[in-house]
N, C-alpha and C positions, 0 to 999 in steps of 0.2 A: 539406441545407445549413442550415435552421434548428437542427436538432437538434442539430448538431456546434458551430453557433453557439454556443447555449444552454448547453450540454454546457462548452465552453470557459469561459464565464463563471463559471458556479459553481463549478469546480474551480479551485481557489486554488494546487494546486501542479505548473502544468504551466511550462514552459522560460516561456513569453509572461509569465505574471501574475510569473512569480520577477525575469527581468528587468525589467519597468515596477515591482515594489517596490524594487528597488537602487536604478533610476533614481530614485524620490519619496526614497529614504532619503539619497542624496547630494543631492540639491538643497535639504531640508530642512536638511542640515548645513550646508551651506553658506549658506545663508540663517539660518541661527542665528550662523553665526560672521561675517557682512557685517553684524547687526544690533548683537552686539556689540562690532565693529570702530567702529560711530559711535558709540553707545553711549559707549566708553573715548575716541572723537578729541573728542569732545562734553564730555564731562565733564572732562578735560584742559586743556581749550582751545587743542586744537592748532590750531583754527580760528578763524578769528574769526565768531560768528553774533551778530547783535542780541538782546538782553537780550529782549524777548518773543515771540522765537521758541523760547529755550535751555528753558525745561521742556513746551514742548510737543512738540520733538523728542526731549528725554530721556524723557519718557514714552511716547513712540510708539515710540523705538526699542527701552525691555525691552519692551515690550508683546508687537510682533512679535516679539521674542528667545522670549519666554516662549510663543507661540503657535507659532513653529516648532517649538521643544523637543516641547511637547506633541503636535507632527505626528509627529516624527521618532520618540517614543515610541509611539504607536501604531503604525506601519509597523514596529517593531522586535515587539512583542507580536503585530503581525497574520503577524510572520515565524517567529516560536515557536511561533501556535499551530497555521499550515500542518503546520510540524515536524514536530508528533508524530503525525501521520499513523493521525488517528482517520477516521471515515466523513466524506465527503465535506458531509452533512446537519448533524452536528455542528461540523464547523471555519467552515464557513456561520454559524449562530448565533452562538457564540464573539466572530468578526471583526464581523458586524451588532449586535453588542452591545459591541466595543471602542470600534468607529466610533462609538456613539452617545455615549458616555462622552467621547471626545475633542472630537467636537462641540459638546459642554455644557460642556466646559472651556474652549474657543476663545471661547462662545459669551458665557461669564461675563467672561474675559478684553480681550473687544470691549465690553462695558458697562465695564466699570474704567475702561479707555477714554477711553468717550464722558460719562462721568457726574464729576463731582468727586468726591461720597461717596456710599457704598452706601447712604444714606438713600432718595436723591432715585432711585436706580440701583432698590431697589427698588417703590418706590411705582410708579414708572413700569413697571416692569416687573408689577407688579401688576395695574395698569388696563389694561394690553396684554391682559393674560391673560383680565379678567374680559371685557373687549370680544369678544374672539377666543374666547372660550369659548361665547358666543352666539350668535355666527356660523360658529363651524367645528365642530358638532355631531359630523356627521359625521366628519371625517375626525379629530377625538379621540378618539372611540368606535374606530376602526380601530386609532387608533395603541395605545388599550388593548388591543385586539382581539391587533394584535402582539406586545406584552408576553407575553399571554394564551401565542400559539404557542411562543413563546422559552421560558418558564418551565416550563410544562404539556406541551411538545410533544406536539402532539395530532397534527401531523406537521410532518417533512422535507423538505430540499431530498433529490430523490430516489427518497421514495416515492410511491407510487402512492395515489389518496384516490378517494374519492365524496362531495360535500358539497352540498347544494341540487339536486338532479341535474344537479352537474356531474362529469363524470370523467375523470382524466388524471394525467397524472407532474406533482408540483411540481416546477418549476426555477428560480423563484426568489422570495424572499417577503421585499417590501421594509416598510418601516414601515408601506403605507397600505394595502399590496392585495398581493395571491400572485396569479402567472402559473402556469399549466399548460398543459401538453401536452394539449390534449384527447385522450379516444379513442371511439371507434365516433362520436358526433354522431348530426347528421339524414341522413345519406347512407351508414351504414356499419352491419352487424349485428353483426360480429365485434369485439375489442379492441385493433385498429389503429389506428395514431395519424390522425388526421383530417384531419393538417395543417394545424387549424385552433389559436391560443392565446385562453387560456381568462384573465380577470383579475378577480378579484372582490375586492370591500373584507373587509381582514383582520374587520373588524365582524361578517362571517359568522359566523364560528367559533364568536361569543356567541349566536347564535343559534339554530342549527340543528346534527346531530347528523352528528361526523365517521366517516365509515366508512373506516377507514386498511387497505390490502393487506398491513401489516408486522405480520402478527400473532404468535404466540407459537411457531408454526414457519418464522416467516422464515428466508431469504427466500422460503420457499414459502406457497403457500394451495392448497388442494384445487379440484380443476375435475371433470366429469364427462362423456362423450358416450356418449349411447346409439345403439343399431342397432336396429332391427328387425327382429324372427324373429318364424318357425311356435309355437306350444305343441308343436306334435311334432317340435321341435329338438332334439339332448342339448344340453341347458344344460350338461354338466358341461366339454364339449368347447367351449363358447362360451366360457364364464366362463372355461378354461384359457388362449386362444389370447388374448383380450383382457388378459389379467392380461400374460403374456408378451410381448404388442408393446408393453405400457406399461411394463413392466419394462426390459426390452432398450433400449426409448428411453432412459429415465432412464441407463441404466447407459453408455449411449455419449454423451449429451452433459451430464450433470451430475453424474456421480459422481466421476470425474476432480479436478471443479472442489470438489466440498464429499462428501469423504471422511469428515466422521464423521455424515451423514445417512444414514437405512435408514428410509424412507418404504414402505412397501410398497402396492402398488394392490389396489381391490378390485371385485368384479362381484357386483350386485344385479340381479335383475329386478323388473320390474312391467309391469300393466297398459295399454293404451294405449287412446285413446278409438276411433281408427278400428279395434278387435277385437285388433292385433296387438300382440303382448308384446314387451316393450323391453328389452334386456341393456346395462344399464350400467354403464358403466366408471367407477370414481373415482381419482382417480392426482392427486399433489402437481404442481406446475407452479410455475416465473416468473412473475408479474403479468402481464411482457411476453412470456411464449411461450406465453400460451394458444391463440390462434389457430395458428400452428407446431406446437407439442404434440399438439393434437388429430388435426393433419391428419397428422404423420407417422405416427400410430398406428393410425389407421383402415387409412393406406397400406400399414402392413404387417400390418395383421391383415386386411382384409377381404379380399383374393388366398386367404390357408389359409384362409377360413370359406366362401371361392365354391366352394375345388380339392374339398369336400366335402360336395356337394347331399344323401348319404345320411345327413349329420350334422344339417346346417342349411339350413333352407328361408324364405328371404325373401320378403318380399309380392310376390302377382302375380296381380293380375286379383281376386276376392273369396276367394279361398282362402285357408285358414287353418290 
């Protein structure tokens, strides 16, 4: 339930998020054309208002004329840039970095406002800054930290990271802090999600060293599981029968989906500390189907490596 929550929100172009932008993009029109409707009855004088009210209502009313505009235009650029139907991590940034831009426009346009002349609009806004610069350390450091993600992407909404020892899928990363999906935690070995969500100050990032899962064979990264055998095993009958269930996996549930990948798996042995020698498998995977991956492979390779005790012989009792 959280996931599909989560999942909803950051995808910008499903039926839900297309409807509620129509809905902000008509109601912004509309309130641009009800601000210049007083606006023109005002300056007309289709009305009668008192002499010191008339340029306090004419500046309030382009005010908000010029702040809807600016709404109406971002909800049009955050509808263009859904469009073009890049990854899901990219059109994320894009819209968190239109919205900020429209925000600083609104935000200037509310000082116009409330200030006579930009003199007085900036000094004040100066000594706000230097005050709040001393007391909101932190979360300015984040908001660079932000900046930092946006610019640098060191990651996405998306993928999968390890940052401070935490790990999980980002799903979403707002100005101050990134939320993830935790996975394995304090109760879990494997790379299942935890159910628990994970929120650190974006400040992290400046800090400490990001290990991102999207590397240069995404979407895959290499995973490994080994077995257990006799030294008077044929290895060459192990390594075949493990390369083959890893193969045949791959080929029934991911080849289908990403046709110009030819990942091939491979089988190494080594030593083990309790005497017994270890045949392991290395094979490409999902971030998110390592646990799954492993387990269907064992499933079908270790039935052929049992049906043939004269090939391969697994620990039992001190024998070796």
């Amino acid at each position: 339930m959280i996931v599909d929550k989560v999942k909803s929100k950051v995808n910008l172009n499903t039926p839900e998020a297309n409807a509620k932008r129509r809905y902000w993009l008509t109601f912004y029109l509309i309130a641009a054309v009800v601000f210049l409707a007083i606006y023109l009855l005002v300056s007309f004088k289709i009305f009668e208002i008192p002499r010191d009210y008339l340029p306090v209502i004419l500046k309030a009313s382009i005010t908000f004329l010029i702040i809807a505009v600016f709404l109406f235009i971002g909800k049009l650029v955050e509808r263009y840039i859904v469009s073009r139907n890049q990854s899901v991590g990219h059109n994320y940034n894009l819209v968190r970095i239109s919205h900020l831009v429209i925000n600083l426009l609104v935000f200037v346009m509310l000082l116009s406002f409330l200030f006579q002349n930009w003199y007085t609009a900036a000094v004040s806004f100066g000594l706000l800054s230097l005050i709040l610069g001393f007391a909101l350390q932190t979360p300015i450091s984040s908001f660079i930290g932000w900046l930092y993600i946006i610019f640098r992407t060191p990651y996405r909404v998306g993928e999968r990271i390890e940052l401070n020892g935490f790990k999980g899928d980002v799903i979403e990363i707002n100005y101050l802090d990134t939320t993830l999906l935790e996975l394995s935690g304090n109760y879990l070995t494997n790379d299942r999600m935890s159910g628990r969500v994970i929120r650190f100050p974006n400040s992290m990032v400046l800090k400490s060293e990001v290990l991102n899962y999207s590397g240069p064979q995404a979407p895959f990264i290499w995973n490994e599981t080994a077995v257990q055998i006799a030294y008077t095993s044929d290895l060459n009958f192990v390594a075949e029968v493990l390369c083959q269930a890893a193969r045949q996996d791959f080929e029934e549930n991911y080849l289908n989906v990403y046709t110009a990948v030819n990942l091939e798996p491979a089988v190494y042995f080594r030593t083990n500390a309790y005497a017994w020698m270890e045949a392991v498998v290395s094979y490409p995977v999902l971030p998110s189907e390592t646990t799954p991956r492993r387990t269907r492979i064992l499933t079908a390779a270790l039935p052929i490596l049992n049906a043939s005790p004269d090939k391969v012989k697994f620990p039992d009792g001190v024998a070796r």
